[in-house]
VORO-643291 format. One record per residue (C-alpha): residue in three letters; chain; x, y, z. Coordinates in nm, 3 decimals. Example, Ala and Ser with C-alpha at 12.3 -4.5 7.8 and 13.67 -1.06 7.14 Angstrom:
BEGIN
+---------+--------+---------+---------+---------+
| residuo | cadena |      xx |      yy |      zz |
+---------+--------+---------+---------+---------+
|     ALA |      A |   1.230 |  -0.450 |   0.780 |
|     SER |      A |   1.367 |  -0.106 |   0.714 |
+---------+--------+---------+---------+---------+
//
This chain:
BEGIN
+---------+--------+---------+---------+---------+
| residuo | cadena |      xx |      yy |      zz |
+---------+--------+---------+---------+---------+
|     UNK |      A |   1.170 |   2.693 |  -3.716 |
|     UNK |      A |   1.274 |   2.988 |  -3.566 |
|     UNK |      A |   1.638 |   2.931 |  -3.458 |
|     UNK |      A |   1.550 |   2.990 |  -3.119 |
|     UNK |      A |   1.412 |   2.698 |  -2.979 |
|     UNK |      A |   1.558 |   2.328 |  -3.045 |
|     UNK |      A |   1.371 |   2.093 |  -3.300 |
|     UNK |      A |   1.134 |   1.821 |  -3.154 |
|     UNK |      A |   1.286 |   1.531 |  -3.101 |
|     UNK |      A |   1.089 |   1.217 |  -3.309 |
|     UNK |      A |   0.916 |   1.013 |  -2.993 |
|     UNK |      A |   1.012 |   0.658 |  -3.013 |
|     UNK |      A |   0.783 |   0.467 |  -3.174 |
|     UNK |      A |   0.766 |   0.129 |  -2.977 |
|     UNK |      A |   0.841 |   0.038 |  -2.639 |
|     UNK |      A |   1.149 |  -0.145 |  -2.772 |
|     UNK |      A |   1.237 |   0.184 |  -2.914 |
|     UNK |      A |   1.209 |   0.384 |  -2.615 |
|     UNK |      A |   1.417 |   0.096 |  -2.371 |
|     UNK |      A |   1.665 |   0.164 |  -2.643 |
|     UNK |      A |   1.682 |   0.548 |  -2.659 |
|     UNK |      A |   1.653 |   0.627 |  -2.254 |
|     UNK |      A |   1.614 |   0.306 |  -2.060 |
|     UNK |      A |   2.015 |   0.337 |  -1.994 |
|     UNK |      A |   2.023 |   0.730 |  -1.931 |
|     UNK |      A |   1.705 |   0.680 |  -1.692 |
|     UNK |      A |   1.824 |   0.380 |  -1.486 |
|     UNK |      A |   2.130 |   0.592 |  -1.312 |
|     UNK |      A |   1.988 |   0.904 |  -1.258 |
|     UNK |      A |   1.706 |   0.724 |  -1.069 |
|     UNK |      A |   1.952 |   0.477 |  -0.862 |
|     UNK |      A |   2.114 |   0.847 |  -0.705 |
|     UNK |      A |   1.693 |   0.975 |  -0.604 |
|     UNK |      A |   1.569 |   0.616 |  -0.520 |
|     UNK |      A |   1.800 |   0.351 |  -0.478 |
|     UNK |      A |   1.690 |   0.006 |  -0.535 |
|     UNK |      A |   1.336 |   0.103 |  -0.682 |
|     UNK |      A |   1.530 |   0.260 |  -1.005 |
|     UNK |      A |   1.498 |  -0.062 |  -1.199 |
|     UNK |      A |   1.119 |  -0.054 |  -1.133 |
|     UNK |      A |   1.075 |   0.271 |  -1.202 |
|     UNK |      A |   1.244 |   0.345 |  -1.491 |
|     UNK |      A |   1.050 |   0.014 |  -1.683 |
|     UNK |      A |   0.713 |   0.148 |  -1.561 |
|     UNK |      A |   0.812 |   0.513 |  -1.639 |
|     UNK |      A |   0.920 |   0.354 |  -2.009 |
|     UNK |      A |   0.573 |   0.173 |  -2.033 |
|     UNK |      A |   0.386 |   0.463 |  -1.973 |
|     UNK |      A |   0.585 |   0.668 |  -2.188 |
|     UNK |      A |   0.573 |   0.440 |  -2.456 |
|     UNK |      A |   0.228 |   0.388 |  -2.414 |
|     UNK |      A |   0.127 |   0.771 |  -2.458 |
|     UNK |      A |   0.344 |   0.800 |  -2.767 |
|     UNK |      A |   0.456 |   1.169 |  -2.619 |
|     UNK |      A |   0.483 |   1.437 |  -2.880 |
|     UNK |      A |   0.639 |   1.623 |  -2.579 |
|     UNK |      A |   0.958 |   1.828 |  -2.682 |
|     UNK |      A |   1.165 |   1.686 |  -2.433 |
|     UNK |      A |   1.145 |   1.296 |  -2.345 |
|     UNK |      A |   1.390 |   1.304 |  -2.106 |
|     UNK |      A |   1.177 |   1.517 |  -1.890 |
|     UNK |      A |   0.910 |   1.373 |  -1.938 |
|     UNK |      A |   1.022 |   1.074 |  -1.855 |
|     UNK |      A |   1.170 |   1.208 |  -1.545 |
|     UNK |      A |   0.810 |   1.357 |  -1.443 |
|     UNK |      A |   0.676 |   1.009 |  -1.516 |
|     UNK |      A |   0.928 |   0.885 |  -1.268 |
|     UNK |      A |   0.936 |   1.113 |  -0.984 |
|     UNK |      A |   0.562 |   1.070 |  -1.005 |
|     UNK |      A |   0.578 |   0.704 |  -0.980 |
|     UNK |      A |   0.825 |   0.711 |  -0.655 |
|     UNK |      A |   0.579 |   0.941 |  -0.484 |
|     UNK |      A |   0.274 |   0.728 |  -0.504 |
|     UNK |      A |   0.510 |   0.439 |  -0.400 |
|     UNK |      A |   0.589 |   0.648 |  -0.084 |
|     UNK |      A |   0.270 |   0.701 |  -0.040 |
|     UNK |      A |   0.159 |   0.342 |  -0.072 |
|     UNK |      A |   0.447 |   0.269 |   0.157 |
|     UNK |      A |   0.293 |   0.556 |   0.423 |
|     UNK |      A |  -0.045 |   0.416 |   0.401 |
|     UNK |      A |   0.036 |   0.047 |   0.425 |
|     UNK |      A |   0.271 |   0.161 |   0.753 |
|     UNK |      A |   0.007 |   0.324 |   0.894 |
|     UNK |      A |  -0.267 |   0.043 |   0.853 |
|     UNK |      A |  -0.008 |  -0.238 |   0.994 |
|     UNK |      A |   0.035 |  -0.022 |   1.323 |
|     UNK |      A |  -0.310 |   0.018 |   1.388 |
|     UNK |      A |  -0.347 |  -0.338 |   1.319 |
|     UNK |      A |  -0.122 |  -0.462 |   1.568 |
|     UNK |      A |  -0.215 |  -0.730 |   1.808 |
|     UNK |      A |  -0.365 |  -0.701 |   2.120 |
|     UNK |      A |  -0.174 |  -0.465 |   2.440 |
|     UNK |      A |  -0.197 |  -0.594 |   2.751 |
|     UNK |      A |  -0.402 |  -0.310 |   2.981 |
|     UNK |      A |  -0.147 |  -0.176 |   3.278 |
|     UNK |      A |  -0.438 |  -0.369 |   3.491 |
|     UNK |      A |  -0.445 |  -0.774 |   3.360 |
|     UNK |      A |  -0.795 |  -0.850 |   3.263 |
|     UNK |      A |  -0.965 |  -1.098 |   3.495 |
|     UNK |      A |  -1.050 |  -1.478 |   3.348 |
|     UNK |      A |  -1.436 |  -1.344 |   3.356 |
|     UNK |      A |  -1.328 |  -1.061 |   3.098 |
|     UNK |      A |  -1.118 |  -1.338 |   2.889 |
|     UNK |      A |  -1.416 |  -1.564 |   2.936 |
|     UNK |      A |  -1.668 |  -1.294 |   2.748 |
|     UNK |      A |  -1.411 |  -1.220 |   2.508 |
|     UNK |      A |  -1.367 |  -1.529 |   2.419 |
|     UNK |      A |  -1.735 |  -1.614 |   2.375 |
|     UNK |      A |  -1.809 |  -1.264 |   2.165 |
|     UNK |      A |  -1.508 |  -1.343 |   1.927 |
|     UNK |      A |  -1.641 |  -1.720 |   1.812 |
|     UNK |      A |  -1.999 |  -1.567 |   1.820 |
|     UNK |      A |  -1.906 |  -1.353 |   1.525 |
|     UNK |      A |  -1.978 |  -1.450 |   1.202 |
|     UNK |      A |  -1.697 |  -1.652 |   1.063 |
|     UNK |      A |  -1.504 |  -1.378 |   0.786 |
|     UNK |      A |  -1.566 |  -1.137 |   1.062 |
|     UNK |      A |  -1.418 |  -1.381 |   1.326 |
|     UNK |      A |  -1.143 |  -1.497 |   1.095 |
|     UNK |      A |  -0.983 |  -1.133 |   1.046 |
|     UNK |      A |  -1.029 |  -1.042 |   1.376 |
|     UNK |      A |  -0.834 |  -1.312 |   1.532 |
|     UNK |      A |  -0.551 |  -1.290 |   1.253 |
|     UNK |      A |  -0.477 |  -0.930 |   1.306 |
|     UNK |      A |  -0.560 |  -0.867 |   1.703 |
|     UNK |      A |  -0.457 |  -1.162 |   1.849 |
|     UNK |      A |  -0.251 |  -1.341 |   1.578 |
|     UNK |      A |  -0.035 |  -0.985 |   1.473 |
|     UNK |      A |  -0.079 |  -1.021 |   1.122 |
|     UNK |      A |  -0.093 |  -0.724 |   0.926 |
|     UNK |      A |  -0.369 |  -0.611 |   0.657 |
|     UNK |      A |  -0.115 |  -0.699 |   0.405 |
|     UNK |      A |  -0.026 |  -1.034 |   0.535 |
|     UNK |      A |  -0.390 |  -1.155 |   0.546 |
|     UNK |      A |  -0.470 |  -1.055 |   0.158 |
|     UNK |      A |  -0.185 |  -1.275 |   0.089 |
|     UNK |      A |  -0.337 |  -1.558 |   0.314 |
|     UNK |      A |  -0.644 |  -1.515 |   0.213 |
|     UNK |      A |  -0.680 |  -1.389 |  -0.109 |
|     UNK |      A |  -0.928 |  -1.100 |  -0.077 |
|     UNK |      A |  -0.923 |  -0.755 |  -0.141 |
|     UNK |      A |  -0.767 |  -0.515 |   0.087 |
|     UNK |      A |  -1.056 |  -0.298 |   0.104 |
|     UNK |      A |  -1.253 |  -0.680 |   0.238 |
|     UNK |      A |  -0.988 |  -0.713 |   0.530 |
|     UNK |      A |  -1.042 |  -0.354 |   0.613 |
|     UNK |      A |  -1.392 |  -0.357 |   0.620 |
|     UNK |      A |  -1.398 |  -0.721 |   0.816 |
|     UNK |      A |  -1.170 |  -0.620 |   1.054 |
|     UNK |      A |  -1.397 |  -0.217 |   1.170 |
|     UNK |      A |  -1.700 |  -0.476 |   1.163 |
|     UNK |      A |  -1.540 |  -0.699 |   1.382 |
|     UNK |      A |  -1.389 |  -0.450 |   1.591 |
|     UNK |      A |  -1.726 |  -0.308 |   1.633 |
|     UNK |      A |  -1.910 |  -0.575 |   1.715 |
|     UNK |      A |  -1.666 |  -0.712 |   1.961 |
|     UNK |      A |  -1.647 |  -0.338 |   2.118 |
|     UNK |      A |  -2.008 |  -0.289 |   2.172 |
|     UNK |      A |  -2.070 |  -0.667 |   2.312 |
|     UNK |      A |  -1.776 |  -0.582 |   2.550 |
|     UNK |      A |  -1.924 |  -0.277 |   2.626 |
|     UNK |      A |  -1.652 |  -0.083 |   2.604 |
|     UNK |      A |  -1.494 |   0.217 |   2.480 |
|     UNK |      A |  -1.175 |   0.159 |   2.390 |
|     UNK |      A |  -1.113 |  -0.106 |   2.547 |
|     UNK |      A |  -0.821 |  -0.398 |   2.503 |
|     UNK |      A |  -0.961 |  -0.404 |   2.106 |
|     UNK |      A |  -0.956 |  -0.041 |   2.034 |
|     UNK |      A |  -0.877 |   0.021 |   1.684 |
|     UNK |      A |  -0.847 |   0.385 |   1.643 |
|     UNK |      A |  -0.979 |   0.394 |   1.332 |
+---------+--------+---------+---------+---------+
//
């Protein structure tokens, strides 16, 4: 050692061990940055830790890293998930009412889509549900309801033959 910088602290061995050491330092400093998510944070900060057995010098900032790290994808989740439940918002009416002919064709192109296609399409345009809402319901992948939903939106666009028309997804 050469007197000038501080030993390395032993990393905790076990998960256990780690809770132990930091889990009650972490938890506060995280409620002041991020509220209500600190309790989720500072376990899955704590699991990673523990899980890379750091031989870092300094824990604590590590641990922090871990953390801050964490909140930001959650943002960005957050951001993402926002921004996919506005653009699947239900049908708007058009500042000029579409005639019963128009409703009529709709109507027809929407059951004449294959039924995942169909079933997506009518949750989230004319039902309101979100992307989120229908994984739940339904039990398939995110990336499925996404992908259902631009098929859908396409097929129903070009049948209508329309550019963005009352279905316009602005994807």
């Amino acid at each position: 050692m050469d007197g000038f910088s501080p030993p390395v602290a032993a990393a905790p061995t076990t998960l256990e061990a780690w809770f132990r050491r930091y889990g009650a330092w972490l938890t506060p400093i995280l409620r002041r940055r991020y509220g209500d998510l600190a309790e989720d944070l500072t376990h899955e900060a704590l699991l990673r830790a523990a899980a890379r057995g750091s031989e870092t010098p300094n824990h604590k900032a590590f641990l922090l890293t871990i953390a801050d790290n964490l909140a930001r994808d959650h943002m960005r989740r957050q951001r993402r998930e926002s921004t996919h439940a506005t653009k699947s918002e239900p049908l708007t009416p058009r500042t000029t009412p579409a005639s019963q002919e128009q409703l009529l064709q709709l109507k027809e192109i929407v059951l004449a889509l294959p039924p995942e296609l169909r079933d997506v399409f009518v949750l989230t345009r004319l039902r309101g549900l979100t992307y989120s809402d229908i994984v739940e319901l339904r039990g398939i992948p995110l990336g499925t309801v996404k992908d259902r939903v631009r098929r859908a939106f396409a097929l129903v666009s070009a049948a209508m033959g329309d550019e963005g028309g009352p279905c316009d997804d602005q994807q």
